[in-house]
Structure formats: C-alpha cells, structure tokens
C-alpha positions in Angstrom: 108.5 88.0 96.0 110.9 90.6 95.6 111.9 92.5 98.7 110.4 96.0 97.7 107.7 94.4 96.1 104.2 95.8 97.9 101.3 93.0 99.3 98.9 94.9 97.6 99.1 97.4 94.6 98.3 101.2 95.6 96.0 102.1 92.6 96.2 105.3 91.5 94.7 107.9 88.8 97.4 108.9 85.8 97.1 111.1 82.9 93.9 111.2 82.1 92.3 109.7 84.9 93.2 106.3 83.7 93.9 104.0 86.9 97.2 102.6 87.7 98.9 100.3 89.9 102.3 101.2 92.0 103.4 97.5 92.6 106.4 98.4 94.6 108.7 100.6 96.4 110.8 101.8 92.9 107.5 102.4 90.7 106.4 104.7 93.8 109.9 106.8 94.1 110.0 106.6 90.4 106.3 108.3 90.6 107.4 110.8 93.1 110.8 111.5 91.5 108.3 112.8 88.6 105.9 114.8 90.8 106.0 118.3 89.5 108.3 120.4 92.0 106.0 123.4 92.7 103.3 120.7 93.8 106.0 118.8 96.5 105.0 119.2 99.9 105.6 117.7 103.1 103.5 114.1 102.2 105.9 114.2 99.5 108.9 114.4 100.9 107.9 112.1 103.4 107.1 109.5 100.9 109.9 109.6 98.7 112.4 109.7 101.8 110.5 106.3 102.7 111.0 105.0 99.4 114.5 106.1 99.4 114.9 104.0 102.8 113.3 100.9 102.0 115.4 100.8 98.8 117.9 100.6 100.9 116.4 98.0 102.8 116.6 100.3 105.6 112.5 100.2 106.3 110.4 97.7 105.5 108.4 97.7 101.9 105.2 98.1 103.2 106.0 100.8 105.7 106.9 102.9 101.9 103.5 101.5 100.7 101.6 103.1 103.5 103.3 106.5 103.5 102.7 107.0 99.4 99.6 105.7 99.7 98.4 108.5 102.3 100.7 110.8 100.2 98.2 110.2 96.8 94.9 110.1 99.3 96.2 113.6 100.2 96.4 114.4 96.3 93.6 113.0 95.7 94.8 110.3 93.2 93.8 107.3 94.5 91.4 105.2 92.2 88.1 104.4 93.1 87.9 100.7 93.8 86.3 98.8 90.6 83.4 97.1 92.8 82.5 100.7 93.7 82.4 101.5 90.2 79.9 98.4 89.1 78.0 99.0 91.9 77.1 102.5 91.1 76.4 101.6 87.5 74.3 99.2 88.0 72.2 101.2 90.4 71.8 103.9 88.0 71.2 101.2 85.2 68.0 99.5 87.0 66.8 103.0 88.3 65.8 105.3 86.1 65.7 108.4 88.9 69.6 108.0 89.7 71.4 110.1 87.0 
C-alpha cells in the first residue's frame, strides 16, 4: 500500500449528493484545494495543513484521514453508511405506517 494511502475510505457526499470515497491523503488535499474560499474555515485549514504534512511524509496518513474526516462531519458531507440506508428501507418497505 502506498504510503498516503488511507486504511479506510472517508465517504463523502459530491455534487449532487452522490457518495464518494477519499482513498488517500492527495484525493483529500485535492478536495480541499477545491473547497470554495468563502466557505474555508478553521477545520479547513487544519485539514489541508495535515494533508500538506503527511504528503510530505511529515505526519502519518491516517493522522490526515482523521482530521478531513472531522473537517467534512463539520460540513456535513459525510455519507450515510449503506447498511443504514438498507436498513431504513426495508423498515419502511415491511411497514406501511413509516413514511
């Protein structure tokens, strides 16, 4: 495995809510390169600097992971986990009362 490569995928929402998956360190500073600049705040900065660093191999990959993954809970882009998804439809498809 590639050094900035992350354990796990940090799934998030793009475009039009269609879910995505920030495999590693560079697709996460590539994300927050992108971010709008009126919407960059402090978790942003944060995260990008930590990107930055473990590009350089200064920090370790998963310490980046950590820090963009609180900085898209923040912005509310993480995606819903699929199982959470399924679960909910198939409550609503065996009761008739949940809408």
């Amino acid at each position: 495995m590639k050094p900035d490569m992350f354990k796990e995928p940090v799934s998030i929402l793009m475009g039009l809510g269609f879910p995505a998956e920030v495999r590693s360190t560079m697709d996460a500073y590539r994300y927050l390169v992108e971010w709008p600049a009126a919407r960059r705040d402090d978790a942003h900065s944060v995260a990008l600097k930590a990107c930055g660093a473990a590009l350089r191999g200064e920090i370790e990959a998963e310490t980046a992971r950590g820090l963009f993954a609180a900085f898209a809970e923040k912005h509310d882009l993480l995606a819903p986990e699929t199982n959470v998804i399924v679960a909910s439809r198939v409550r609503r498809d065996r009761d008739p009362r949940v809408h």
